[in-house]
N, C-alpha and C positions, 0 to 999 in steps of 0.2 A: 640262199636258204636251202637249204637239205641236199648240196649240193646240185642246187639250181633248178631243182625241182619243184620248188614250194610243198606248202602243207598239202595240200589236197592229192599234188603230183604225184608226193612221195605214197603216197596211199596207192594209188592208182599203179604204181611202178612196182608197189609189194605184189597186187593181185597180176600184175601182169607174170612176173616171175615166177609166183605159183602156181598159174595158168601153165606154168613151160613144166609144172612141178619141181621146180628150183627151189631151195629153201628161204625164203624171206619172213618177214615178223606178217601175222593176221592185218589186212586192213581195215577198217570199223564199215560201222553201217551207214549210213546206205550205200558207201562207195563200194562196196563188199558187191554190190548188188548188180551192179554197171557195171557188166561184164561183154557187152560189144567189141566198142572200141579195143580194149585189152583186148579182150580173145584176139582180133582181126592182128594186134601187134605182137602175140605171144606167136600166132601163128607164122610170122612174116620171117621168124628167126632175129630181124634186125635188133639194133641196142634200144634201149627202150626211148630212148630220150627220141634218138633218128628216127625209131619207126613211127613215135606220135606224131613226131613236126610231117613227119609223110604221109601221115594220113589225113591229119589236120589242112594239109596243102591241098590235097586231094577232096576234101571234103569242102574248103571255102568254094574252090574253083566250081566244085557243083551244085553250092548253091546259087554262085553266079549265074550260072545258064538255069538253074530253076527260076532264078527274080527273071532273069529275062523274059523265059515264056511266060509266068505271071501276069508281066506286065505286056507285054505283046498280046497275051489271050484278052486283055480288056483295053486294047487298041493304041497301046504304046508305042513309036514308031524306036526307031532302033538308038535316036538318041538320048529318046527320052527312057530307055532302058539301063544304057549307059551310066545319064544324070543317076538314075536310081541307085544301080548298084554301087557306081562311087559313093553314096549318101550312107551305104549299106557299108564298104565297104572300111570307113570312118567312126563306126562303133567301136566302141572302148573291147567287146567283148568276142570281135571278129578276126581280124587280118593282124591289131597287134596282139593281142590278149594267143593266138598261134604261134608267132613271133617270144615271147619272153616268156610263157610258161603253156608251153607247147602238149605237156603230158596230164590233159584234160579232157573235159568230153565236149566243151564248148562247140569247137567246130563242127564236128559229126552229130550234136542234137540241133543244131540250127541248121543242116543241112535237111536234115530227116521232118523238121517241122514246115519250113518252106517246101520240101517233098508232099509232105501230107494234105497240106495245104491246095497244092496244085493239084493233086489225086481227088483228092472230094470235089473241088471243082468242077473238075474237068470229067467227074462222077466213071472213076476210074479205081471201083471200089477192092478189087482184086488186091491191087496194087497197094491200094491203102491200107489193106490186113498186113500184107507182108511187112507194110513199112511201119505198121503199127505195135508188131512184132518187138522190132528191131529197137525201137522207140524207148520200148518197156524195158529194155534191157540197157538203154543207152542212159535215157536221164526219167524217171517216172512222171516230171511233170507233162511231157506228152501225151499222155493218156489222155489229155483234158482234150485235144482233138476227135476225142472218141464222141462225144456227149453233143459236140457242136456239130459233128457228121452228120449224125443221126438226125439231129433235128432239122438240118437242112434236108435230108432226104425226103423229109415229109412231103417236100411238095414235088415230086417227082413219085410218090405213094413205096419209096424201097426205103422207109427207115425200118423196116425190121429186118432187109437183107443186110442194112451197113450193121444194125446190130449183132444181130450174127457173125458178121465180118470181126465184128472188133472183140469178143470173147478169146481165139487164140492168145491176143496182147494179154488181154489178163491174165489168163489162164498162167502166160509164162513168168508174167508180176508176181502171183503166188507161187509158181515153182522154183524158182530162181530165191524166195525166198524161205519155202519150207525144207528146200532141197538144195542146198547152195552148193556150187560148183566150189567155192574157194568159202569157208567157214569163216564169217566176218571175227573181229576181236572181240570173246565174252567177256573183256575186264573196259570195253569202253560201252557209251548208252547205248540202248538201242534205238530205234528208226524210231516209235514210238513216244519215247522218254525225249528224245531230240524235238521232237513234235512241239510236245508240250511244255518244254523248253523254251520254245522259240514264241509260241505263241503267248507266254506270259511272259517272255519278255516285252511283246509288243503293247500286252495290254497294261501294265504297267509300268511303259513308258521309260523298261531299262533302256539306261543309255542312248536316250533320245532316238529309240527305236522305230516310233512312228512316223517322226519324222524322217528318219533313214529311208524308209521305207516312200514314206513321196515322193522327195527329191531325188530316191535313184530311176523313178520314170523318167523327168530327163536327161539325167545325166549319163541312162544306159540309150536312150533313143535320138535324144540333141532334135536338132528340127526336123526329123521324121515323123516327131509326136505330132507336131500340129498342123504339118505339111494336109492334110485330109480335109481342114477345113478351111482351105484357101478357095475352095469351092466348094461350098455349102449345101447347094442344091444337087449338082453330079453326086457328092459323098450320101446325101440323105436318098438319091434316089436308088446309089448301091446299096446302102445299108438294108432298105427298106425288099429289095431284089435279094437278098444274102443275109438278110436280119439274123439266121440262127449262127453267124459267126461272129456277130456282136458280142454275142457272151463270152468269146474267147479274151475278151480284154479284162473284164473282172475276174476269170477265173486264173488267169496267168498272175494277177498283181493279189490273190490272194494263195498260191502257190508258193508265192516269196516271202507272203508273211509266214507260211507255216515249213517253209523249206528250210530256212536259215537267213543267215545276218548278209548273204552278198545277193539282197534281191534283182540288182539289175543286171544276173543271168538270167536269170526268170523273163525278166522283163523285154530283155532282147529278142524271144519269141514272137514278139509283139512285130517286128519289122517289116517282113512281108505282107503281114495283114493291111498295115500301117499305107505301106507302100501303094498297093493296089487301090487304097481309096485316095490316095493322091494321083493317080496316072493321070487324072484329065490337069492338075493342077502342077502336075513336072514335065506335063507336054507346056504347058503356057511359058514356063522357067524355062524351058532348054530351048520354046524360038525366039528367047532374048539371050545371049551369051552373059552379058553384064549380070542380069538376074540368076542365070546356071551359077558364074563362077562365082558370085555375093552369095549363093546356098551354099556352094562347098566347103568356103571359107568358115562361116561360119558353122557347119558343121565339125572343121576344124577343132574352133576353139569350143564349142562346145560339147565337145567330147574328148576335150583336154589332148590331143594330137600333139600339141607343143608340148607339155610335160614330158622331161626323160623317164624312163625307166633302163635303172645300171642292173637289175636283178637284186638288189640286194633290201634285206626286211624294211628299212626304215622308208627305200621308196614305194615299196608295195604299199606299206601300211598306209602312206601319205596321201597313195593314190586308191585306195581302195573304197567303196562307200561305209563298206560295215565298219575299218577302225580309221577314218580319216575323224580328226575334230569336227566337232556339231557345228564351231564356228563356217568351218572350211564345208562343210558341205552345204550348210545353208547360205555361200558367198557361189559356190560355183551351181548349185542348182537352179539359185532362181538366175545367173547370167544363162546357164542354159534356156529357159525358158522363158526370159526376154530374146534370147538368139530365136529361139521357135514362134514366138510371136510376132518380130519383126518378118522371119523368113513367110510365114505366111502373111503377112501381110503385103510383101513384095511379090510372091505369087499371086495374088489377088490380082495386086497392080497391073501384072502382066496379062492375067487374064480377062483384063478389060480394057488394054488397049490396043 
């Protein structure tokens, strides 16, 4: 598709060119807007296609050592990091989705939100401006770590310094869009019109949009979703220690209702978070091998691992959530989440004997 770039790529490869001030055709909203990545590949000189996959490489690799200290900051020992990142490393929207359409912001906005993630933490607020910055310009639904910082910092008495911290990000939200480095296309919608678009598709139920919209929580997460509550009580007594980052799980699944029809990008956001309330529950997994390697597996297939993808429309379409059949997604979503229910059901196991 667009010479191998896909829909969104080819958007992405106009702004980049224009960035070089090259001549290419305007690319719409809001990709007009996501000008990180680009800039970082306009500036690289490389071809576009090489310089995404190199940053995209660049970009998985560090969010691997982010899950890592994540998981190590709440007492993961080094295999149950491992377990992790492989589980992480088995999403649809990670290591292949790099791999076969490379000129996207996937990689570098999952890098920047497990970044952000560890920065509030680790109450390393500096860092989370800049990276909140960067965020705004890379995919807007990061933002939403803005709202969940703050509230966390309350108990620490600095939510009005993280507030302040995260103003620059906005500030560059609106500049970037009053004042656009690359003039998105005025003959396609705007960000606005797309909005409202998207969200009446959902509420009346075009194209079994709500349901799309469910079933791409598993199908973007596989058994990460329900790895958290294979230990019930460790996860309720983090939530309960980190409560204002709860919220980051409705506002990310209502993000994709108003974002667009490929919600389980959105949703992949969710992993890290996801991750760290399982640490006590992939420590139980990885000191049985059996139990590790029966998680991978089925992470595997339920996040479609064995499906090819040759690059071309009809297998994207088939693999896609937003234009696969309503049959096919309601056949491989709830297998996903019978794989997440099993899997935590066998972490339990392990963690009771």
């Amino acid at each position: 598709m667009n010479d191998r770039l896909g829909y969104d790529g080819q958007q992405y490869a106009w702004l980049t060119l224009r960035l070089r001030g090259l001549d290419a055709p305007a690319p719409r909203e809001p990709l007009a807007f996501r000008i990180a990545p680009a800039a970082i590949v306009a500036a690289s000189g490389l071809d576009v296609r090489i310089g995404f996959l190199a940053l995209d490489v660049a970009a998985l690799g560090g969010t691997a050592l982010v899950l890592i200290a994540l998981l190590r900051r709440f007492g993961a020992t080094a295999g149950v990091a491992l377990l992790g990142v492989t589980l992480w490393a088995l999403l649809p929207f990670t290591v292949r989705a790099a791999i076969h359409t490379p000129v996207l912001t996937d990689a570098v906005s999952g890098l920047l939100g497990a970044a952000l993630l560890l920065c509030a933490l680790s109450r390393r607020y500096a860092v989370f401006a800049v990276l909140l910055v960067v965020g705004a310009l890379t995919r807007e639904s990061l933002l939403l770590f803005a709202p969940c910082a703050i509230l966390a910092a309350r108990r620490d008495r600095n939510a009005l310094r993280v507030a302040v911290a995260t103003l620059p990000a906005f500030a560059a939200f609106a500049i970037v869009r009053i004042l656009p480095p690359v003039a998105p296309d005025a003959a396609m919608p705007s960000s606005a019109t797309l909005v409202r678009y998207h969200v009446g598709r959902f509420l009346l139920n075009v194209d079994a949009s709500p349901l799309r919209q469910a079933f791409a929580i598993p199908l973007s997460l596989g058994v990460i979703l329900g790895s958290p509550f294979a230990m019930p009580r460790a996860t309720a007594a983090l939530a309960r220690r980190e409560a204002a980052w709860v919220l980051l799980a409705p506002l990310v699944v209502l993000a994709g209702v108003v974002g667009g029809m490929e919600p389980d990008r959105y949703d992949t956001t969710l992993a890290p978070l996801l991750l760290v309330g399982a640490a006590p529950a992939l420590g139980a997994a990885a000191a049985r091998p059996i139990v590790a390697g029966a998680l991978v597996v089925a992470q595997a297939i339920a996040c479609r691992a064995f499906i090819p993808l040759d690059g071309s429309e009809a297998s994207a379409f088939a693999f896609s959530v937003a234009t696969m059949p309503a049959s096919a997604i309601v056949l491989w979503g709830t297998l996903a989440l019978a794989l997440a229910v099993a899997s935590t059901l066998a972490m339990r196991w392990a963690a009771t004997r």
